[in-house]
Backbone bond lengths (Angstrom), bond angles and torsions (degrees), N, CA, C in turn:
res aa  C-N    CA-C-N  psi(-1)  N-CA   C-N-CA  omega(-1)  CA-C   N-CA-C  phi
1 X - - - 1.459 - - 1.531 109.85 -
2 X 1.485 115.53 138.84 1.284 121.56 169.49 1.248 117.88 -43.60
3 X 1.368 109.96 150.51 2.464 106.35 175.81 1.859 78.04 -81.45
4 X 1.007 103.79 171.31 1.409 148.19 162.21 1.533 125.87 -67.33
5 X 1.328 128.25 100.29 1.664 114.11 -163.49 1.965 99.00 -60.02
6 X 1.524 76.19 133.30 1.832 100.78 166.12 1.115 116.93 -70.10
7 X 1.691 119.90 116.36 1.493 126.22 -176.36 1.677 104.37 -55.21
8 X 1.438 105.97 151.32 1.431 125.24 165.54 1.356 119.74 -13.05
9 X 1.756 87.40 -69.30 1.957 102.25 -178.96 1.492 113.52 -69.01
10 X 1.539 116.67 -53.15 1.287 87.63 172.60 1.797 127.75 -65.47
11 X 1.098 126.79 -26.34 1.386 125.13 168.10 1.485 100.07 -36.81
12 X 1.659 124.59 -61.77 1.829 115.72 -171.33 1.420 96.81 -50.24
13 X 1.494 116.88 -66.73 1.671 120.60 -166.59 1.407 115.57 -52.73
14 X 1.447 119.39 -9.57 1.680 109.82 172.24 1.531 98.03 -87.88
15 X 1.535 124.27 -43.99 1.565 99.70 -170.73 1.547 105.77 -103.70
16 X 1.425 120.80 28.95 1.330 130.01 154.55 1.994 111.89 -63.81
17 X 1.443 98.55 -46.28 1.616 122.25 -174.07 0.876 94.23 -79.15
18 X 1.336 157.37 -103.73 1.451 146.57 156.44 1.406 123.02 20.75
19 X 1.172 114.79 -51.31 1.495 126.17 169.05 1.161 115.63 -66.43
20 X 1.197 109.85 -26.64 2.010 103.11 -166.92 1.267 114.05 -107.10
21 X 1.608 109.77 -7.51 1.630 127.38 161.20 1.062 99.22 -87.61
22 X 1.306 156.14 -72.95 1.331 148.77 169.27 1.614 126.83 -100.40
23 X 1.280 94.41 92.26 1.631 100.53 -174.98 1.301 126.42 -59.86
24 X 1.777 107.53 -18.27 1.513 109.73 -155.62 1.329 81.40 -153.26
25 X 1.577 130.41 96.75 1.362 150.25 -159.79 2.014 98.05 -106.97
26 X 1.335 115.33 126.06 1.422 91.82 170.51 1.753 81.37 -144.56
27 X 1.726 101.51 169.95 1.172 120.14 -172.60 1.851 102.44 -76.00
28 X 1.492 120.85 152.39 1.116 134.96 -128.91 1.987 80.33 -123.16
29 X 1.092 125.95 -10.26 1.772 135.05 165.09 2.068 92.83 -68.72
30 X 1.212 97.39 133.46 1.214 104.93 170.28 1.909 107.77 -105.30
31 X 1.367 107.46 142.53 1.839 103.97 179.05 1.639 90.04 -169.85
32 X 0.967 119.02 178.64 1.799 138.55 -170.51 1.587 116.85 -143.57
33 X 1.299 113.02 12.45 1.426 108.63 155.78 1.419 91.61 -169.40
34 X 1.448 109.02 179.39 1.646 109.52 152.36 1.274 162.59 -60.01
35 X 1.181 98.29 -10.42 1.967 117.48 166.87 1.317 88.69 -77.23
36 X 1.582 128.51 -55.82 1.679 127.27 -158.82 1.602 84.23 -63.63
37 X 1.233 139.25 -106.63 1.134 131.35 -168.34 1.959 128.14 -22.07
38 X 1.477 107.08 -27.82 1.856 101.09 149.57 1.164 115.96 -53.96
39 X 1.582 113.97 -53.03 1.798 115.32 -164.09 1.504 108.62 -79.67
40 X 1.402 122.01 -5.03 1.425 107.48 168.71 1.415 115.61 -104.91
41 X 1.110 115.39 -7.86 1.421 121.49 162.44 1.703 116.96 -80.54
42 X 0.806 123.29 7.59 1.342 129.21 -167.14 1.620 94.80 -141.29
43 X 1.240 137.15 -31.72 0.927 118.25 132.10 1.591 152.97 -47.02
44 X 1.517 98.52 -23.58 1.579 107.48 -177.99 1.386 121.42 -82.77
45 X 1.151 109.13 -0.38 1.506 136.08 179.38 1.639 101.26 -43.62
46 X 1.097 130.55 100.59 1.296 143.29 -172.95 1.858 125.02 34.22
47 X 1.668 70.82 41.16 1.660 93.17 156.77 1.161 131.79 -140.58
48 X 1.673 139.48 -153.09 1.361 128.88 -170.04 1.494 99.71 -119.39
49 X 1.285 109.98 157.48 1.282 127.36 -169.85 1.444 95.04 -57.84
50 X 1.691 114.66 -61.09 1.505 130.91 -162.16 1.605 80.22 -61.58
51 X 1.172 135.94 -59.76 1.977 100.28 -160.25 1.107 108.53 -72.00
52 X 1.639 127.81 -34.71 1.470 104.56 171.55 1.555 121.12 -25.36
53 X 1.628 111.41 -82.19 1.468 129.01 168.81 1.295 106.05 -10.07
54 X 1.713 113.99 -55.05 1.274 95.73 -155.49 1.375 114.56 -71.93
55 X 1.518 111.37 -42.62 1.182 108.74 176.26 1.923 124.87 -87.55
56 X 0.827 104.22 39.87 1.539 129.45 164.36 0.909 115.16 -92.28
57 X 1.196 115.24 -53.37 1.530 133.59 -154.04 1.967 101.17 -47.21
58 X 1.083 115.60 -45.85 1.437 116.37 -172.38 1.518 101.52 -74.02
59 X 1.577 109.58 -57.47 1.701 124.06 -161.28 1.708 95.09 -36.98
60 X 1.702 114.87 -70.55 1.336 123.87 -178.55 1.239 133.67 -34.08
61 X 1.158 102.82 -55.80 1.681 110.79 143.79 1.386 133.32 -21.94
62 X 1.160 99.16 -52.65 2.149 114.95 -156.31 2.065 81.53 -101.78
63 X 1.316 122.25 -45.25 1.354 125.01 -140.97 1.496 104.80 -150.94
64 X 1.824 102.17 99.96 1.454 129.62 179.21 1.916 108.09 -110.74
65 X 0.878 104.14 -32.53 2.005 112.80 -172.48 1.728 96.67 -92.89
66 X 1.316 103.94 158.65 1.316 130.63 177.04 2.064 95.16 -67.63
67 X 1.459 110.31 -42.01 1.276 131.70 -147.37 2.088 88.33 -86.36
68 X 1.581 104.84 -44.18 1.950 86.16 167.82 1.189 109.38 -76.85
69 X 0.964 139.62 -23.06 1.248 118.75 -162.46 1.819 105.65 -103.81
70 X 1.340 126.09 23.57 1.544 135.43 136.28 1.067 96.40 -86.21
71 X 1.470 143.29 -37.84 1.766 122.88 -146.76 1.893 88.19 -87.74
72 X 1.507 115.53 -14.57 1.608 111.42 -157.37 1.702 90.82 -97.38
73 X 1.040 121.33 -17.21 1.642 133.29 168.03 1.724 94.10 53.07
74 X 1.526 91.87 -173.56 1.258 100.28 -151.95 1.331 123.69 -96.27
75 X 1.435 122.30 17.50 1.064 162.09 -139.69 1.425 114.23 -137.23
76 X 1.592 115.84 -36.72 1.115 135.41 167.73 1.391 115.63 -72.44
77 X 1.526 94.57 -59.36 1.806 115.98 -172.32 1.829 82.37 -57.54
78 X 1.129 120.99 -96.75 1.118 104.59 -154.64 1.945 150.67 -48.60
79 X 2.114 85.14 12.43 1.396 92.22 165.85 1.331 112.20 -92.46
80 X 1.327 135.02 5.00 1.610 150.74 -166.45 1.776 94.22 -103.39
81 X 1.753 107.56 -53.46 1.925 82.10 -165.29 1.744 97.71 -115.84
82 X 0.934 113.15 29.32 1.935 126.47 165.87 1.644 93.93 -30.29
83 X 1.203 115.18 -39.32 1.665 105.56 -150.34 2.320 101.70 -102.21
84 X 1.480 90.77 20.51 1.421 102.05 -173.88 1.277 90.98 -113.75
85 X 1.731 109.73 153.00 1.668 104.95 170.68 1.437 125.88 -73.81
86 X 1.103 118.18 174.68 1.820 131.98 176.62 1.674 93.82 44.29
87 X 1.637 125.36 26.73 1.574 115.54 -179.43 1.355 105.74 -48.81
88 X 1.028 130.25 -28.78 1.972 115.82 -169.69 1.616 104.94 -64.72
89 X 0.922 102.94 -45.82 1.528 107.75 -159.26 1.811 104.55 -88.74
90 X 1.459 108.48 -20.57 1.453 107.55 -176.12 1.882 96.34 -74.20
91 X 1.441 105.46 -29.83 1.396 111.09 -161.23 1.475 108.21 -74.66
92 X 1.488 121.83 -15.37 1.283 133.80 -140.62 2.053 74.46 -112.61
93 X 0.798 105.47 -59.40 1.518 111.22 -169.70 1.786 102.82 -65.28
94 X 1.101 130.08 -34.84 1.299 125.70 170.16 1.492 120.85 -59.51
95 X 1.305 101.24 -39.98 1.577 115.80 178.12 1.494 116.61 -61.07
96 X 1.505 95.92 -39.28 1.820 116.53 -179.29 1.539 107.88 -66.48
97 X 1.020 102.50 -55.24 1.750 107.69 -168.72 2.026 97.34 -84.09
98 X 1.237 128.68 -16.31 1.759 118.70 166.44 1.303 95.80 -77.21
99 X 1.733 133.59 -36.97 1.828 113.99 175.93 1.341 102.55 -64.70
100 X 1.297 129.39 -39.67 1.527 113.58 -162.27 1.109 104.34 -63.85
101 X 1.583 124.24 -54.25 1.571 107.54 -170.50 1.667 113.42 -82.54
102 X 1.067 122.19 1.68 1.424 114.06 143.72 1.054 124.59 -57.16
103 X 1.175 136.55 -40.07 1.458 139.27 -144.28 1.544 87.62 -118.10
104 X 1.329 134.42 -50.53 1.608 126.03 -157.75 1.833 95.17 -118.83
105 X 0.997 133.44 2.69 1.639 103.84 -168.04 2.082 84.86 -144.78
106 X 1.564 108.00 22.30 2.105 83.30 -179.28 1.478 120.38 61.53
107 X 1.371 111.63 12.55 0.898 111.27 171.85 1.650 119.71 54.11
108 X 1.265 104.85 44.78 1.594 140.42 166.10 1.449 108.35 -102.19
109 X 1.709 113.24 161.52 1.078 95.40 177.59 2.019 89.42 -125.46
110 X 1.339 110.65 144.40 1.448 128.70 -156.46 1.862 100.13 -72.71
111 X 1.601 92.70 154.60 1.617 75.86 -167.49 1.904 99.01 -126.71
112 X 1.479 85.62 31.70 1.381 100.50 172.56 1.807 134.77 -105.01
113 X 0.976 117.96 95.93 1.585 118.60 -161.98 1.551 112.93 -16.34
114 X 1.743 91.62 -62.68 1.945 92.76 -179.52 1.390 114.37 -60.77
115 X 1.382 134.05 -28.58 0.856 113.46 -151.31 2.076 109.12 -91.43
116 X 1.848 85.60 -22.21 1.110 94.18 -175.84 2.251 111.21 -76.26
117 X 0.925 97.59 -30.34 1.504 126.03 166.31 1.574 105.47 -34.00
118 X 1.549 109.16 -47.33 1.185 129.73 -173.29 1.355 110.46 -65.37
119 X 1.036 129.30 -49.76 2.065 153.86 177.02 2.116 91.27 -37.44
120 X 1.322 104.24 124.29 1.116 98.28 173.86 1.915 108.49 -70.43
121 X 1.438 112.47 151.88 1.536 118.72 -177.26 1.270 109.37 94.55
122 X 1.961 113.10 -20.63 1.593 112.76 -160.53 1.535 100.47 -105.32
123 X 1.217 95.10 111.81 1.887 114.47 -174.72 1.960 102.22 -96.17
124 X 1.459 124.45 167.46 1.049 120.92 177.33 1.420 129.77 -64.35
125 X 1.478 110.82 -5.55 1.399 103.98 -154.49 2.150 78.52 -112.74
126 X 1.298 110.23 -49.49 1.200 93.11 164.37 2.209 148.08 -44.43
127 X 1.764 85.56 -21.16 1.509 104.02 -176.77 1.917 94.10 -85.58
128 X 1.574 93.84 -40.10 1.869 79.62 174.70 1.458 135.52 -63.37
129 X 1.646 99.70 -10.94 1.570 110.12 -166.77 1.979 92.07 -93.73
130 X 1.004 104.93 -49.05 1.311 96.11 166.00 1.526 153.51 -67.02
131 X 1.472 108.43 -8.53 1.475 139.26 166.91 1.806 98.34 -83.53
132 X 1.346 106.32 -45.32 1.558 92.47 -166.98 1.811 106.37 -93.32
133 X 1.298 109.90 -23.18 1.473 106.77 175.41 1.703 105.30 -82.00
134 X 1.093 111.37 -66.75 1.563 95.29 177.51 1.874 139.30 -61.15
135 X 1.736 86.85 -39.48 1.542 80.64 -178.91 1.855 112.33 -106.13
136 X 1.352 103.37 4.58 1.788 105.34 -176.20 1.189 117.14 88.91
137 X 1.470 120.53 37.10 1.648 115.43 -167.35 1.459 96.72 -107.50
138 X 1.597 88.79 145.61 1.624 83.40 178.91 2.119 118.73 -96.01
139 X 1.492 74.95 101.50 1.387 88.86 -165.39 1.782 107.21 -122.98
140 X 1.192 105.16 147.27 1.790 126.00 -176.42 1.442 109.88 -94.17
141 X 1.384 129.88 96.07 0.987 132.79 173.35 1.738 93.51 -84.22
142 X 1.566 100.05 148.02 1.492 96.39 -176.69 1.535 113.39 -117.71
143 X 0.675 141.61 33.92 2.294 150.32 -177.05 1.432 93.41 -20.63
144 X 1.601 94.78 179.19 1.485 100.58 178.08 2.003 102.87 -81.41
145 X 1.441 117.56 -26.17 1.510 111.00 -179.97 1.627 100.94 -64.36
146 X 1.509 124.27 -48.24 1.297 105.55 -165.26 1.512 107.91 -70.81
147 X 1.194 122.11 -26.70 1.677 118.53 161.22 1.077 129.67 -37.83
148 X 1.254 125.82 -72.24 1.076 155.11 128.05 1.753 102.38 13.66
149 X 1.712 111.19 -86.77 1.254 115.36 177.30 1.195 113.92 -54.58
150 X 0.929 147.72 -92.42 1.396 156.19 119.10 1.718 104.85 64.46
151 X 1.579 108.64 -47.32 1.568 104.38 179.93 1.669 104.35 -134.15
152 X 1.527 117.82 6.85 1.164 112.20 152.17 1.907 113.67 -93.53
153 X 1.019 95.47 -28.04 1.694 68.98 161.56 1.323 144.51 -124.80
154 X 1.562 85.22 29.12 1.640 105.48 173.22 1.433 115.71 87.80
155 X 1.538 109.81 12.45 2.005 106.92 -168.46 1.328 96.81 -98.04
156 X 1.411 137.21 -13.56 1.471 133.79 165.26 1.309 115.69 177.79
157 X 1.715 97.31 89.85 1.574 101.43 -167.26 1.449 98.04 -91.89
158 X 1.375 118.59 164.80 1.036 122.68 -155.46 1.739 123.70 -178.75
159 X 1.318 145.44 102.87 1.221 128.83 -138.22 1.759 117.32 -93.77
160 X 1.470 97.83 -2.78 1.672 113.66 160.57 1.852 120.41 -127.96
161 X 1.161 115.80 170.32 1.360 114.78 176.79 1.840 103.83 -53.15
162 X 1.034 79.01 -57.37 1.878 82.90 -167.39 1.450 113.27 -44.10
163 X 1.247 97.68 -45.53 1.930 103.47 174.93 1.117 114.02 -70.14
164 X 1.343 130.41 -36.34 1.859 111.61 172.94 1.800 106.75 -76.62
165 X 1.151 135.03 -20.75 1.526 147.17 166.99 1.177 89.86 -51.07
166 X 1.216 136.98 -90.78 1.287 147.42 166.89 1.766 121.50 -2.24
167 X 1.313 110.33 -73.09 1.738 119.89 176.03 1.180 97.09 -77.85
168 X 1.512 153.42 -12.40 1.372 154.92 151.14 1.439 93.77 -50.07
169 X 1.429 139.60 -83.47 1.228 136.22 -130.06 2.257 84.63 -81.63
170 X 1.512 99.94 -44.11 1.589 77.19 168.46 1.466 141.50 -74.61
171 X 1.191 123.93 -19.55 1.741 147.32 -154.84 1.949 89.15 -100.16
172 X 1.416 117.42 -45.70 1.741 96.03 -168.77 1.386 114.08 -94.86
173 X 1.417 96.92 131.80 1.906 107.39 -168.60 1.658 81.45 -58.12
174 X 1.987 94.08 -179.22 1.250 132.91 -149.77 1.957 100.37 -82.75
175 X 1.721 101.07 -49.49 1.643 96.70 168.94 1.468 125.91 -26.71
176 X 1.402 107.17 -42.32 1.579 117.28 -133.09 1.425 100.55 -130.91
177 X 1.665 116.61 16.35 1.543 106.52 -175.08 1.381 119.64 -84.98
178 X 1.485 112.06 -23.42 1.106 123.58 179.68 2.056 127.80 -67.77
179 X 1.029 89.91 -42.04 1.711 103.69 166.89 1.034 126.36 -139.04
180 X 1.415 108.93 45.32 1.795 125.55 146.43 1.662 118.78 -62.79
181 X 1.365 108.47 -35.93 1.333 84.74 177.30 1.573 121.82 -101.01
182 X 1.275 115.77 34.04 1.412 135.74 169.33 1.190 107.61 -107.67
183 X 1.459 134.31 -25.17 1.569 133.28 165.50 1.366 104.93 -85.87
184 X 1.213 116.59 -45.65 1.628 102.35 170.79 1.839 127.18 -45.26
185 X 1.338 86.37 -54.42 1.599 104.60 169.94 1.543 114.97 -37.20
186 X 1.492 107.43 -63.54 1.580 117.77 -179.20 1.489 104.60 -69.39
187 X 1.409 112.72 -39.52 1.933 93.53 -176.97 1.277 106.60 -62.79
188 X 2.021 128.65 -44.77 0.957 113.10 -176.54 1.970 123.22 -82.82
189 X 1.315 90.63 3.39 1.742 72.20 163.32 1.817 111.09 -107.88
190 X 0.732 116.48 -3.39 1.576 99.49 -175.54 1.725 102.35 -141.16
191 X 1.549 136.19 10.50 1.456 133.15 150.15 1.921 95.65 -114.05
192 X 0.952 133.07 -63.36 1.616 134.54 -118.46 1.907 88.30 -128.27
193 X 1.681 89.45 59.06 1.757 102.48 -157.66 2.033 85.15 -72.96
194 X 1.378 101.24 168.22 1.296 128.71 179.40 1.858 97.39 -56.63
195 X 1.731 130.52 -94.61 0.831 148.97 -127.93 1.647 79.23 -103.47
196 X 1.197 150.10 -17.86 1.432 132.75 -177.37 1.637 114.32 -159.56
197 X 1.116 123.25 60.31 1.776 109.28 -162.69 1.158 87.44 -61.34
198 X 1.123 90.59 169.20 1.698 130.80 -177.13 1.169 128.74 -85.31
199 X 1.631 112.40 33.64 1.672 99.51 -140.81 2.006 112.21 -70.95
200 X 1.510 111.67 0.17 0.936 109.74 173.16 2.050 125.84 -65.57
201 X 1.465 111.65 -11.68 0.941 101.80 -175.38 2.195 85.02 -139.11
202 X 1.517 116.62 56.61 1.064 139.01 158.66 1.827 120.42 -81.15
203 X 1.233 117.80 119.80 1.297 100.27 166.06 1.401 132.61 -107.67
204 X 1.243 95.48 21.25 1.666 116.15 166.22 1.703 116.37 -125.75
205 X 1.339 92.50 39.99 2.013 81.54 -158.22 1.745 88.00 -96.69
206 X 1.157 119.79 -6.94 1.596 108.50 176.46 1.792 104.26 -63.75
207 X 1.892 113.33 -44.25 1.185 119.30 -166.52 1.685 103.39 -71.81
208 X 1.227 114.86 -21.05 1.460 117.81 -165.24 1.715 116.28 -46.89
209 X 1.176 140.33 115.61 1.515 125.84 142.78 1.384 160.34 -27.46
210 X 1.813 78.92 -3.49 1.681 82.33 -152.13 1.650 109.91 -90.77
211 X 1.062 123.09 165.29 1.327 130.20 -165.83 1.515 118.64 -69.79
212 X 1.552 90.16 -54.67 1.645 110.86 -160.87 1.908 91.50 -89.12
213 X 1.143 125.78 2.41 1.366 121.63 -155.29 1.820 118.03 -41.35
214 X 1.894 84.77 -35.16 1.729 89.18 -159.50 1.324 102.24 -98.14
215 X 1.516 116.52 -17.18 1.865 116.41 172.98 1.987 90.76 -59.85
216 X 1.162 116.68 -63.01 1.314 118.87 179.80 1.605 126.07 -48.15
217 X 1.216 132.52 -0.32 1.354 162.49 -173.26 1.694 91.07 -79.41
């Protein structure tokens, strides 16, 4: 059975609590400017934050510009993230979208949804993580945890990505629009887990919707 949509007020009071446990929420991908943070988001594409990192760890080093990482080609790149999934094709698409903004953007990275949308590898939910982590936009990246949350606890259920994105950008007050979906992220990976949350050591599980909450306790 569906959760129950989460009233207004409690929606503020869940990422009120959230806020005051982590005031200053940042994404768990490590990079040192904004191209590095495109290529690990586009890397994370049905993988884990921690292997990104791991295999970053060298690339970042050797390859900060749109402009090394054509000269390191694609052949290169993919002896750095071999140990990440779908690497051929992530590597092939990284290479594509570092010529484009060489060639069309100065080798900047665009701080425009469509345009970034456009970048081969660059899907919507990836252009939101990068508008709101790099430039401060208040934007809804949607993962499978914020999904997940989103209609297990009633703060914006929704039966596709786009539709919980959607009651996200309407349902979260003005405080909290900016890095909601970095507290979501962290509640749902390590409290408000996939196959068993935790709701025993929840600090929103009074506001929660969810059905099964307290069998899961």
């Amino acid at each position: 059975m569906a959760s129950r949509l989460m009233s207004q007020g409690a929606v503020f009071e869940f990422f009120r609590r959230l806020a005051e446990a982590n005031p200053a929420p940042e994404t768990e991908l490590d990079y040192g400017n904004d191209y590095q943070l495109l290529v690990a988001v586009v890397l994370s594409a049905q993988a884990t934050d921690k292997g990104v990192n791991k295999a970053t760890k060298a690339l970042f080093e050797e390859v900060k510009t749109p402009a090394q990482m054509v000269a390191l080609g694609e052949d290169g790149l993919k002896h750095h993230i071999k140990t990440i999934g779908l690497f051929n094709g992530k590597a092939k698409n990284v290479i594509a979208l570092s010529e484009i903004l060489v060639r069309d953007f100065g080798g900047e990275v665009p701080q425009d949804r469509d345009t970034l949308t456009e970048l081969p590898g660059v899907g919507r939910k990836t252009a939101n993580v990068v508008m709101n982590t790099a430039f401060g936009a208040e934007t809804f990246a949607v993962d499978t945890h914020i999904f997940r949350l989103g209609n297990r606890t009633g703060i914006a259920p929704g039966k596709t990505v786009l539709a919980v994105e959607k009651q996200l950008e309407k349902r979260i007050p003005a405080p909290f629009r900016r890095d909601s979906h970095h507290w979501m992220i962290l509640h749902g990976r390590y409290v408000c887990k996939a196959r068993r949350p935790e709701c025993w050591r929840c600090a929103v599980v009074d506001l929660c919707q969810y059905k099964d909450k307290q069998r899961a306790a």
